[in-house]
TIVO-2410 file (N, C-alpha, C; in nm, 3 decimals):
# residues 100
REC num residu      c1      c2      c3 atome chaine
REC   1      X  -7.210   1.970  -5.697     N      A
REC   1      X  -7.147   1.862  -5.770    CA      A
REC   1      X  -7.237   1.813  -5.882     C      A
REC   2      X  -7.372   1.757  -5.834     N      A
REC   2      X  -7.446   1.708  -5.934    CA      A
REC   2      X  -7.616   1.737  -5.903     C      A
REC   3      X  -7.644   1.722  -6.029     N      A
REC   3      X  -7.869   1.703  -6.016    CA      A
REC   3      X  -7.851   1.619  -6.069     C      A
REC   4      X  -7.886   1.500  -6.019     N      A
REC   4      X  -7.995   1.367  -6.153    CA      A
REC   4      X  -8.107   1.380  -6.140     C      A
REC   5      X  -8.168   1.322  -6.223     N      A
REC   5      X  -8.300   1.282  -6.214    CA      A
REC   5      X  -8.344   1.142  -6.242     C      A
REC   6      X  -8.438   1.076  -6.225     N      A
REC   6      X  -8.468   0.959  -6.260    CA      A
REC   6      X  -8.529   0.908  -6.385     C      A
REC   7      X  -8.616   1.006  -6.460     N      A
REC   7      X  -8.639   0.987  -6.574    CA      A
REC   7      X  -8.630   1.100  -6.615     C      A
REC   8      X  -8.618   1.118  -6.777     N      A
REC   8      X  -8.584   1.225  -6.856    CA      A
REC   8      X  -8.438   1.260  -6.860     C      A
REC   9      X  -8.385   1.389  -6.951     N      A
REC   9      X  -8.288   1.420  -6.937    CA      A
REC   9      X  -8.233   1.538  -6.965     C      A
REC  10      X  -8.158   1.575  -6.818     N      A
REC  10      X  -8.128   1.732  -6.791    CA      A
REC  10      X  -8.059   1.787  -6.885     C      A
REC  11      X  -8.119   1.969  -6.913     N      A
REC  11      X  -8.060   2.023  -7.014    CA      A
REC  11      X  -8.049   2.114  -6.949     C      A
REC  12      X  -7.944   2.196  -6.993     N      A
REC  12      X  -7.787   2.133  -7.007    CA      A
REC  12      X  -7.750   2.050  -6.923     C      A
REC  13      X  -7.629   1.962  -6.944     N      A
REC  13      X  -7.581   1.874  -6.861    CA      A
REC  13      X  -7.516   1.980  -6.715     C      A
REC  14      X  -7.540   1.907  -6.624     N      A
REC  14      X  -7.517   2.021  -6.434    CA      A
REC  14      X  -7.349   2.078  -6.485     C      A
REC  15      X  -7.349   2.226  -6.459     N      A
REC  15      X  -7.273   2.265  -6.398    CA      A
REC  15      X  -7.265   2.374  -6.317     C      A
REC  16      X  -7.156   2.406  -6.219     N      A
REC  16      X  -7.176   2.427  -6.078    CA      A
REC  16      X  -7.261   2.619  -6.168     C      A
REC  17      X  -7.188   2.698  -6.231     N      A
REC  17      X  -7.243   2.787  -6.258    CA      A
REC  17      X  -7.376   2.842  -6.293     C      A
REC  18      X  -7.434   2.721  -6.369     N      A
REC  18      X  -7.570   2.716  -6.473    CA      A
REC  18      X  -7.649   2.728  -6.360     C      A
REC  19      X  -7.779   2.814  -6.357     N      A
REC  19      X  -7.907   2.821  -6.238    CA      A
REC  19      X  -8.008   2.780  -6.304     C      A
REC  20      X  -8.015   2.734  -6.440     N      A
REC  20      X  -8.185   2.681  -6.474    CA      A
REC  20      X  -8.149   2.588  -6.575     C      A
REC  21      X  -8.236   2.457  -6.534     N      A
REC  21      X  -8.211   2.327  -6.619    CA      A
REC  21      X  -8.376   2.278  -6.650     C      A
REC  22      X  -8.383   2.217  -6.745     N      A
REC  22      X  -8.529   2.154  -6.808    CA      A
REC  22      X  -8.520   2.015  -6.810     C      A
REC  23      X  -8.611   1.934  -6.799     N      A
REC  23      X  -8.636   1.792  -6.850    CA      A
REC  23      X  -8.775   1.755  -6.872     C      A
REC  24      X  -8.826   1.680  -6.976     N      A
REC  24      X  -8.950   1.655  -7.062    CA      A
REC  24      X  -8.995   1.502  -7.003     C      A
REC  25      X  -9.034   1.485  -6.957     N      A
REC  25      X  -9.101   1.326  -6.973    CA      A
REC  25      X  -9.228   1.297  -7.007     C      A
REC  26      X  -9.271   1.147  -7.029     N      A
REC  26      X  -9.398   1.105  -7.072    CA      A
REC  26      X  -9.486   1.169  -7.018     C      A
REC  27      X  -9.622   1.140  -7.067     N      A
REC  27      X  -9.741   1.249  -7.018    CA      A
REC  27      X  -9.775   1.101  -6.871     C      A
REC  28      X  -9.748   0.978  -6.917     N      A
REC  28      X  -9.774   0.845  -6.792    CA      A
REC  28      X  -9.655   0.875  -6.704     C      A
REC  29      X  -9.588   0.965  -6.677     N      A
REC  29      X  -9.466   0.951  -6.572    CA      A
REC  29      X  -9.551   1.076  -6.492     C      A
REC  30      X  -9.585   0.978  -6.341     N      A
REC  30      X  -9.662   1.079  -6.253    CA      A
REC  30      X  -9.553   1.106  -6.084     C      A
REC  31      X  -9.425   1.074  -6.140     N      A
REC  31      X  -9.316   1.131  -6.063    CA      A
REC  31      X  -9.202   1.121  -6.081     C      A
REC  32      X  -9.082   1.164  -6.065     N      A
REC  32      X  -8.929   1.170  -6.041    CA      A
REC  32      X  -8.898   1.159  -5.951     C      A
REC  33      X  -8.770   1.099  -5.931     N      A
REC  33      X  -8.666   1.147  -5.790    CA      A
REC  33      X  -8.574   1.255  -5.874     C      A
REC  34      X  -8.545   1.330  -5.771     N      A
REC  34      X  -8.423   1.442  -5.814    CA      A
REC  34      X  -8.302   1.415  -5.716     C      A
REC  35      X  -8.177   1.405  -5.749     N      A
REC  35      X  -8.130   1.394  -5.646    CA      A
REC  35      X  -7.988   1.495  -5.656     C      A
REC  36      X  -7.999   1.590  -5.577     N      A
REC  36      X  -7.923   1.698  -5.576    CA      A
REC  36      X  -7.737   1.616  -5.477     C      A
REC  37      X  -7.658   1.635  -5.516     N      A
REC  37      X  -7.555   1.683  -5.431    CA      A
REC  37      X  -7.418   1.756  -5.458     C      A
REC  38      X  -7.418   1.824  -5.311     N      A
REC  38      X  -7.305   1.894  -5.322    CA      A
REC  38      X  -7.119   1.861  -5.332     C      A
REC  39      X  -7.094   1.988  -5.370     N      A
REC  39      X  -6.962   1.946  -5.372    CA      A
REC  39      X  -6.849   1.928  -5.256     C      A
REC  40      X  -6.889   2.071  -5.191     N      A
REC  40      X  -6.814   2.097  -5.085    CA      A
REC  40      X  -6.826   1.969  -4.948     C      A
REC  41      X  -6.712   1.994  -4.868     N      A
REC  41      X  -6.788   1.838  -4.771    CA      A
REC  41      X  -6.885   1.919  -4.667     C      A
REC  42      X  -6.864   2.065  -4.613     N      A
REC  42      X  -6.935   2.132  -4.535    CA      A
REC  42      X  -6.992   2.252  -4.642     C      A
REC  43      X  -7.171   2.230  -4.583     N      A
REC  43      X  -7.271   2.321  -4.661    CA      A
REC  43      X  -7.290   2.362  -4.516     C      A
REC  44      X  -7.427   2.452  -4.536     N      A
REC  44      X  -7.506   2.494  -4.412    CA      A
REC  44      X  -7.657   2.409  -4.443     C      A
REC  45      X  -7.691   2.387  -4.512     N      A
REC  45      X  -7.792   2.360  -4.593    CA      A
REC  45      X  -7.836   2.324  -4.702     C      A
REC  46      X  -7.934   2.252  -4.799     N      A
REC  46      X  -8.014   2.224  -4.900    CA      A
REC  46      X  -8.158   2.209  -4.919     C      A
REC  47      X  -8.260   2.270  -4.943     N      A
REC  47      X  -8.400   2.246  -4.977    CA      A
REC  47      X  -8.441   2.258  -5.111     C      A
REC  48      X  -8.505   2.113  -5.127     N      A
REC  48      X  -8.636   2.155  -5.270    CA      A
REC  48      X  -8.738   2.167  -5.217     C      A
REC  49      X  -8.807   2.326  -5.297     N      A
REC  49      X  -8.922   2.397  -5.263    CA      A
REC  49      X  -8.919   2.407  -5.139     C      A
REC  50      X  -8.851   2.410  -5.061     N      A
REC  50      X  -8.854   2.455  -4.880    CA      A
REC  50      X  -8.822   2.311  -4.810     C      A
REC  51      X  -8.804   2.202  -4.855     N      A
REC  51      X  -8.835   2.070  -4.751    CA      A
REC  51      X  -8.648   2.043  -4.773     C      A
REC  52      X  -8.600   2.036  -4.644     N      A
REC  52      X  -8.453   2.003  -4.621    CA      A
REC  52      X  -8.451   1.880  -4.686     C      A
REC  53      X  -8.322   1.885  -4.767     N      A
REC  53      X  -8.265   1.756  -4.780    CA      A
REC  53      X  -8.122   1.727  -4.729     C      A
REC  54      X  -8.093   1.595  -4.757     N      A
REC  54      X  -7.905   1.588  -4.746    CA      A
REC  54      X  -7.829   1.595  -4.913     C      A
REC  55      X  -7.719   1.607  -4.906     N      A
REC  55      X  -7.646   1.640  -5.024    CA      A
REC  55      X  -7.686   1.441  -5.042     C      A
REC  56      X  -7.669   1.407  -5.183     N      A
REC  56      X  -7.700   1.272  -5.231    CA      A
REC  56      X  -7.812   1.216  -5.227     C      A
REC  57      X  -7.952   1.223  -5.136     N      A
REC  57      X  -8.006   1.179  -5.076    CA      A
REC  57      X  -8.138   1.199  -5.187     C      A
REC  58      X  -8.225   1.103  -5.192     N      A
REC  58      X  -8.309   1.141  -5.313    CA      A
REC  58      X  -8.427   1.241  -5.250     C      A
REC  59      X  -8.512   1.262  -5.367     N      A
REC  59      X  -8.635   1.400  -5.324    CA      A
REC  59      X  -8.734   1.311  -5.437     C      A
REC  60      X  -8.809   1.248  -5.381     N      A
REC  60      X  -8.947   1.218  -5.482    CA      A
REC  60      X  -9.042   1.321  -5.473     C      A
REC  61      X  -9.055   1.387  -5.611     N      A
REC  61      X  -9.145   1.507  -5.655    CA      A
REC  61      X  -9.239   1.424  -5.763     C      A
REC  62      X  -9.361   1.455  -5.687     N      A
REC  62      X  -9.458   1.402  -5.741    CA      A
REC  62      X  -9.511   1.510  -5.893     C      A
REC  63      X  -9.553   1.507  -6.024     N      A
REC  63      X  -9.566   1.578  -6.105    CA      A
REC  63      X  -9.706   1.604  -6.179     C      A
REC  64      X  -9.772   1.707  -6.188     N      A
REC  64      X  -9.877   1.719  -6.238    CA      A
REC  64      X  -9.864   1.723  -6.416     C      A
REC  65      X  -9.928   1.723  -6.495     N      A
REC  65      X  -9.964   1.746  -6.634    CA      A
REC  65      X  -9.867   1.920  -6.651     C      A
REC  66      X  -9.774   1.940  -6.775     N      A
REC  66      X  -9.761   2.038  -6.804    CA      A
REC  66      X  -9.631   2.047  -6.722     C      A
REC  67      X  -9.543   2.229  -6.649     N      A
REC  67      X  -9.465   2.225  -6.641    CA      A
REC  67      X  -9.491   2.186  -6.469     C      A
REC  68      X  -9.339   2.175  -6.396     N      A
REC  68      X  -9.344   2.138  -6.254    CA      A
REC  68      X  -9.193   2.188  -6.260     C      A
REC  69      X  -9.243   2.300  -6.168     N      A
REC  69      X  -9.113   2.359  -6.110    CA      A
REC  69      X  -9.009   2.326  -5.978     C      A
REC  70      X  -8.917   2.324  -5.945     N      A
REC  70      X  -8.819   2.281  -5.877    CA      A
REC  70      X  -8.754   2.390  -5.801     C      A
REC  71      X  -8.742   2.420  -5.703     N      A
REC  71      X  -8.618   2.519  -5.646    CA      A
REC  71      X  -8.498   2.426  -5.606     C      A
REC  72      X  -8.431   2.443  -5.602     N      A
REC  72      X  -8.329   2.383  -5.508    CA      A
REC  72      X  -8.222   2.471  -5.468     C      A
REC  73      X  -8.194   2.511  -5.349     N      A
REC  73      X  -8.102   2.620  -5.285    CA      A
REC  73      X  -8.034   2.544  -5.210     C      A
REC  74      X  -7.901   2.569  -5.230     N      A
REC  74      X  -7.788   2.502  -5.139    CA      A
REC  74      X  -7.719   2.628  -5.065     C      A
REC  75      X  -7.717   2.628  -4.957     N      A
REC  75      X  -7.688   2.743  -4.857    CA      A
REC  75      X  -7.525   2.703  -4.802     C      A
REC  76      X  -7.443   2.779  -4.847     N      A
REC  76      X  -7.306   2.744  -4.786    CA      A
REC  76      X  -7.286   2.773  -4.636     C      A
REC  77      X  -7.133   2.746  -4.536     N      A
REC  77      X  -7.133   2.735  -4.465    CA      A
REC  77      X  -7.103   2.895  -4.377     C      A
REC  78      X  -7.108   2.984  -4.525     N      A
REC  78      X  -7.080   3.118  -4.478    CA      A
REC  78      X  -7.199   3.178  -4.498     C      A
REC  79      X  -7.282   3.130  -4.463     N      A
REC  79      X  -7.441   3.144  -4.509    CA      A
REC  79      X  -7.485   3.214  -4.670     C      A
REC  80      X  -7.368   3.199  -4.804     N      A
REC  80      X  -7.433   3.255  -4.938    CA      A
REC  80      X  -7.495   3.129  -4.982     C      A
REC  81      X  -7.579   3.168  -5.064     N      A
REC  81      X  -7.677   3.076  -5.114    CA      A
REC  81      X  -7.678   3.101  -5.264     C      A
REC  82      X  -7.676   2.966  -5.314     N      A
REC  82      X  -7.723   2.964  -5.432    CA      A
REC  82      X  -7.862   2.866  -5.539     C      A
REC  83      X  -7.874   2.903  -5.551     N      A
REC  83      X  -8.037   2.858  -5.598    CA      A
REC  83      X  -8.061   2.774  -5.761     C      A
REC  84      X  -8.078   2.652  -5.745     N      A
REC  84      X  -8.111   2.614  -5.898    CA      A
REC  84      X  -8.232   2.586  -5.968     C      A
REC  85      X  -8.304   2.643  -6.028     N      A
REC  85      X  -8.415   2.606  -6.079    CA      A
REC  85      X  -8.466   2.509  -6.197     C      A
REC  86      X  -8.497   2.408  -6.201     N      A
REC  86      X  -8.544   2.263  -6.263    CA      A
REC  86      X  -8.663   2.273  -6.274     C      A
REC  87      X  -8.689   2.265  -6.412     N      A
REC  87      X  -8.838   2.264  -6.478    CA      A
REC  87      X  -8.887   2.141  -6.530     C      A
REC  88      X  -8.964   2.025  -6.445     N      A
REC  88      X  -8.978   1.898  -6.530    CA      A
REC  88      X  -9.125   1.918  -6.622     C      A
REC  89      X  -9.121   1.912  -6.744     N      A
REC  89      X  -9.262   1.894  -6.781    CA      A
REC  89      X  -9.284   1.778  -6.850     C      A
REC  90      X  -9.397   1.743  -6.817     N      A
REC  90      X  -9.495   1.599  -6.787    CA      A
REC  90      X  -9.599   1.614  -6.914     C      A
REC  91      X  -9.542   1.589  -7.029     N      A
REC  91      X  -9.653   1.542  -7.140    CA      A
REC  91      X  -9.575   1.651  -7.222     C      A
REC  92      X  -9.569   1.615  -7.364     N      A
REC  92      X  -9.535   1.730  -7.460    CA      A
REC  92      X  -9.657   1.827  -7.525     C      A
REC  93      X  -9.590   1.918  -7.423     N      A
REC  93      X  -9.729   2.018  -7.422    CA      A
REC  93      X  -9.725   2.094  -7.620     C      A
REC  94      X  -9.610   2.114  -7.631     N      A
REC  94      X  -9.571   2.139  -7.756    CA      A
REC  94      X  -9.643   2.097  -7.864     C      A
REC  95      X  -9.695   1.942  -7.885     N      A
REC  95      X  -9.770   1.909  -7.991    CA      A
REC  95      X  -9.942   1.884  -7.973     C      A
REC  96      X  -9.996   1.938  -7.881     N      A
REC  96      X -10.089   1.943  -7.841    CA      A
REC  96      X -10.195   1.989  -7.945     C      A
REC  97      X -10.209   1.934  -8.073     N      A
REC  97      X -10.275   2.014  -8.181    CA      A
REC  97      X -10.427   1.918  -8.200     C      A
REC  98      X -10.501   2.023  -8.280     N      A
REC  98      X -10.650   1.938  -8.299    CA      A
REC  98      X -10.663   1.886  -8.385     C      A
REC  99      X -10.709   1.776  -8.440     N      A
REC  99      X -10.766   1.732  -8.551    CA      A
REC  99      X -10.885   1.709  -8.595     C      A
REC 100      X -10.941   1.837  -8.670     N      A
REC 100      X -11.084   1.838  -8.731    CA      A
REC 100      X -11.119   1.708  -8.828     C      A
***
């Protein structure tokens, strides 16, 4: 059904097809909640990076400097699985330039 997040903002906007989404925040934002849920009313399952969640239910992912990767696999009730990957990165690594 949906990914939010708490700060930043997901690209592309969720849909059920898309498997890889990005979001940028401040280099001072030293976490997110993500909060995944499903559509169906019966899953078999959901984990980010391996730790069960419930469909709605938030996931505080703590974030280091640079990128911070996400799994999130929602396992249906016929046991197929599908997997979304969320890349938050923490500081714009992009303009990182020197000044002599």
């Amino acid at each position: 059904r949906s990914i939010t997040i708490s700060k930043g903002n997901l690209t592309p906007r969720f849909a059920p097809y898309t498997a890889y989404y990005s979001a940028t925040v401040d280099e001072n934002v030293t976490s997110v909640t993500i909060t995944p849920a499903v559509l169906a009313d019966k899953y078999d399952s959901m984990t980010i990076n391996g730790y069960a969640i419930d469909s709605g239910a938030p996931f505080e992912a703590s974030l280091i400097k640079g990128e911070n990767r996400f799994s999130i696999v929602v396992t249906a009730s016929d046991k197929t699985a599908k997997t979304y990957t969320l890349t938050i990165t923490r500081g714009n690594t992009a303009n990182n330039t020197y000044r002599y």
